[in-house]
C-alpha positions in Angstrom: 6.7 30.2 19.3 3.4 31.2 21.1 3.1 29.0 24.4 -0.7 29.4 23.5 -0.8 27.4 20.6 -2.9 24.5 21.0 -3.2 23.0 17.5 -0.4 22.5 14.1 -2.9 25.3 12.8 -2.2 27.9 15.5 2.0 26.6 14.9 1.1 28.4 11.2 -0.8 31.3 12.3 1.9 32.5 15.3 4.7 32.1 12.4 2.9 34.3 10.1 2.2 36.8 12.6 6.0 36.7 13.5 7.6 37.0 10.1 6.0 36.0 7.3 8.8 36.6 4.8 11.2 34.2 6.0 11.4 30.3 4.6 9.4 27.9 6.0 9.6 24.3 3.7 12.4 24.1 1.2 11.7 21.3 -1.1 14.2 19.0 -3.2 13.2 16.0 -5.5 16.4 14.5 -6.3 15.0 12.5 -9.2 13.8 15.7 -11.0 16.3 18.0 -9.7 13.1 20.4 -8.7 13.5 22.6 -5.9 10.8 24.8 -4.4 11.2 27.2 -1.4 7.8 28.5 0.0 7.8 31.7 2.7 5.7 31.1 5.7 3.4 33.4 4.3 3.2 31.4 1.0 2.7 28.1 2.6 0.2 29.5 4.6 -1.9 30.6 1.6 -1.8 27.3 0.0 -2.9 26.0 3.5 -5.9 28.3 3.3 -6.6 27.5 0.0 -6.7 23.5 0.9 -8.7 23.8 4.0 -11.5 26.2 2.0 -11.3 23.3 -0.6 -12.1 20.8 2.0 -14.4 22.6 4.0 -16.4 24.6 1.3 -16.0 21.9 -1.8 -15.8 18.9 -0.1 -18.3 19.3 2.8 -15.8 17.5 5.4 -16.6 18.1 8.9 -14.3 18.0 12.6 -13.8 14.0 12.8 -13.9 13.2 9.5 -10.9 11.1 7.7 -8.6 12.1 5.1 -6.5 9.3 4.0 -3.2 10.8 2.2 -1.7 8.8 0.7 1.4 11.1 -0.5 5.1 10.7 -0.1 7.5 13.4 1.5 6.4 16.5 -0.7 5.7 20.3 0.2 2.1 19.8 -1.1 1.5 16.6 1.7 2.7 19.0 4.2 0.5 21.9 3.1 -2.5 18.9 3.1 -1.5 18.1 7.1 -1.7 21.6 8.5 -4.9 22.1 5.7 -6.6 19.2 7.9 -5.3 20.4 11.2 -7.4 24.2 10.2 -10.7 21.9 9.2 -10.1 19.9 12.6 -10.2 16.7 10.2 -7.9 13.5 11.2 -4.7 14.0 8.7 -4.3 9.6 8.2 -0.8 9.2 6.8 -1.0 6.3 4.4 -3.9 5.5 5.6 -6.9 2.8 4.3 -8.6 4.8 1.5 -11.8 2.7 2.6 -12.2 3.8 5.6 -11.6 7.5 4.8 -14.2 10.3 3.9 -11.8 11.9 1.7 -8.5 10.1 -0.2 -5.7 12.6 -1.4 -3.4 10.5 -3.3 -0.2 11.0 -5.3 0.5 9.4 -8.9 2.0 6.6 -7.4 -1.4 5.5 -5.6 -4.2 6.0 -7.1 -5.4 2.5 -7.6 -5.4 1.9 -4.2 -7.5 5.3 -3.4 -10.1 4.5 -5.4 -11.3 2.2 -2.3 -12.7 5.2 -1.0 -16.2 5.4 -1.7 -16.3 9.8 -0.7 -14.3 12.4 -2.6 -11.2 11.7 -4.2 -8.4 14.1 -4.9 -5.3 13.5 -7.1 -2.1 15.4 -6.9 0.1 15.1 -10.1 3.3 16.4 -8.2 5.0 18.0 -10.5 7.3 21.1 -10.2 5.7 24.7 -9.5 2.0 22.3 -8.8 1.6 21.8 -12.0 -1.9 19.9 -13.2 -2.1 16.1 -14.4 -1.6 16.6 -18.4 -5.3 14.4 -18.0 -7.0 13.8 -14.7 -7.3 10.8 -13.7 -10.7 9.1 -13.9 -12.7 9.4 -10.9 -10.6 11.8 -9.4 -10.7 15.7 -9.0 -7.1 17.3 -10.0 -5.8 19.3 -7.2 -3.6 21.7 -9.3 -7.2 22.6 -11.1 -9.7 22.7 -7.8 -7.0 24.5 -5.8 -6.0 28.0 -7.3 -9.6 29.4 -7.6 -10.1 28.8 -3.7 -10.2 32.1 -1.1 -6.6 32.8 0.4 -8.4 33.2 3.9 -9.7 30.3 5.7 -12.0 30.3 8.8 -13.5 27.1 10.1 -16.8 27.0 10.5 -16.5 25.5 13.6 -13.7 26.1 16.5 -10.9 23.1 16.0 -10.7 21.3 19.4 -7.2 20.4 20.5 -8.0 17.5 22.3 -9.9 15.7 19.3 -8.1 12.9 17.2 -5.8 15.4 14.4 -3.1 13.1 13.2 -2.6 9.4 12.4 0.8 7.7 11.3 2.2 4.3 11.4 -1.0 3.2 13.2 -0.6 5.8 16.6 -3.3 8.7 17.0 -2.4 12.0 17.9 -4.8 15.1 19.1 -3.7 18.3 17.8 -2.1 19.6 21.2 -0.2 16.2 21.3 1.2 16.8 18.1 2.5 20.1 19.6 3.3 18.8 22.8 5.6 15.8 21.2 7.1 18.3 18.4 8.1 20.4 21.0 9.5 18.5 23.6 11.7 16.2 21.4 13.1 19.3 19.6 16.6 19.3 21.3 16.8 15.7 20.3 16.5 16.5 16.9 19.1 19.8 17.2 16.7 22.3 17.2 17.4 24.5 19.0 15.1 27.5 18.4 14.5 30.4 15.6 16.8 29.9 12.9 17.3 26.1 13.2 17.6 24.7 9.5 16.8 21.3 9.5 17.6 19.3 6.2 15.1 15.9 6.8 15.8 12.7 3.8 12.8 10.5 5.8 9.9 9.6 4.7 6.4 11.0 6.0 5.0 7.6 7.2 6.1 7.8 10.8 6.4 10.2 13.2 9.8 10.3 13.2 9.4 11.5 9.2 6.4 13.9 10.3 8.2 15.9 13.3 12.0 16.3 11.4 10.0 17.5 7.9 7.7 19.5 8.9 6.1 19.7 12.7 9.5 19.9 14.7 10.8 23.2 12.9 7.1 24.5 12.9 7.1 24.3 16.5 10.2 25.8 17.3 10.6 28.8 14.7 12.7 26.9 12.7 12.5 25.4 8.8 12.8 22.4 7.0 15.0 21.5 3.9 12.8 18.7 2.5 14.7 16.2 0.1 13.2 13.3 -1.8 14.6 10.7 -3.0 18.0 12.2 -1.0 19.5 9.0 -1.5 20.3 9.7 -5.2 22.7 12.9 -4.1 26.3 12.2 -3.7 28.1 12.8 -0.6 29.6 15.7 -2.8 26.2 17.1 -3.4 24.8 16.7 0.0 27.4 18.8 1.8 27.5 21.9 -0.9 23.2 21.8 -0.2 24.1 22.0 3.8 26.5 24.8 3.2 23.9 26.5 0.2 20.5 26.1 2.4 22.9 27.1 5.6 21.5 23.8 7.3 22.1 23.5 10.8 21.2 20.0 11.5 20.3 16.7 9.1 17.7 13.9 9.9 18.4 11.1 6.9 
């Protein structure tokens, strides 16, 4: 933790400065039976990767909207610190028509194609894998992504105070984000470096946002991300805990 980190964005680049070998977001899908573990210095690059796409492909600015409309997933999480590096407003399941950019999941795209800017698909499948075709009116991710530089600067510094984040209807700037991660870390059980959270919520509240990704990025710690955790037996569950050496669960 760097007690000068003003934005999700400088969270990332004091954890890759730190160590970036060690995990960051472990992610389970339950209903597939995928699992994907991404270093802090490989989330990173898929962060950098995203936030050139937007800045560079899409031509979003500082203020502009993003509606993401994406469950719990290691790719939505890449998308909200990709937005937090652009200084764009991350809007969790938010209304594709009022949004300069929609980022949607399989599950969603009819309701994305309310936005009238650019619209971006993510197939989800395991290792990022592309839609087998992409979806009309939609640019794949998996395709637009890969070619993109692995270094991202923004062309413009990212105020801290400016609108970063909203969820369940609340606004957040990027240094409240921070500020709130931070301060309701011992409430969650983390408890510093090496905290291994294991989070089964959902991304559309806070609550969802701070245990699966922003809590652990705030305080050195990682996340062991689970969808669709409800389909693991009780069996299951603990043998993960004692495999992914989880310190703490949020379900």
């Amino acid at each position: 933790m760097n007690a000068t980190d003003r934005t999700p964005a400088d969270l990332l680049s004091s954890a890759l400065a730190a160590d970036p070998g060690r995990p960051l977001v472990t992610f389970y899908d339950d209903a597939t039976g995928e699992r994907v573990e991404l270093s802090v210095a490989t989330f990173a690059n898929w962060v950098a990767k995203t936030a050139n796409l937007l800045q560079d492909e899409l031509s979003v600015e500082p203020g502009d909207r993003v509606a993401l409309l994406l469950p719990a997933h290691w790719q939505t999480a890449v998308w909200l610190l990709a937005c937090a590096s652009v200084g764009v407003v991350a809007d969790v399941a938010g209304d594709p028509a009022a949004a300069d950019v929609a980022v949607s999941g399989p599950d969603a795209l009819e309701a994305a194609r309310a936005c009238s800017g650019a619209r971006i698909a993510l197939a989800l499948r395991p290792l990022g894998g592309r839609f087998p075709q992409p979806p009309e009116g939609f640019a794949d991710y998996a395709v637009e992504v890969p070619g993109q530089s692995d270094r991202f600067v923004p062309y413009a510094p990212v105020d801290p105070e400016e609108p970063a984040l909203i969820v369940a209807g609340r606004e957040f700037t990027g240094a409240e984000v921070i500020e709130r991660a931070r301060a309701e870390a011992t409430e969650l059980g983390l408890t510093g470096p090496g905290s291994r959270l294991l989070s089964g919520l959902p991304y559309d509240t806070w609550e969802g946002l701070n245990a699966g990704l922003y809590g652990p990025l705030a305080t050195g710690g990682s996340v062991v991300l689970c969808r669709n955790l409800d389909r693991l037996g009780s069996d299951a569950l603990d043998q993960r805990v004692e495999s992914e050496r989880v310190t703490v669960i949020a379900r």
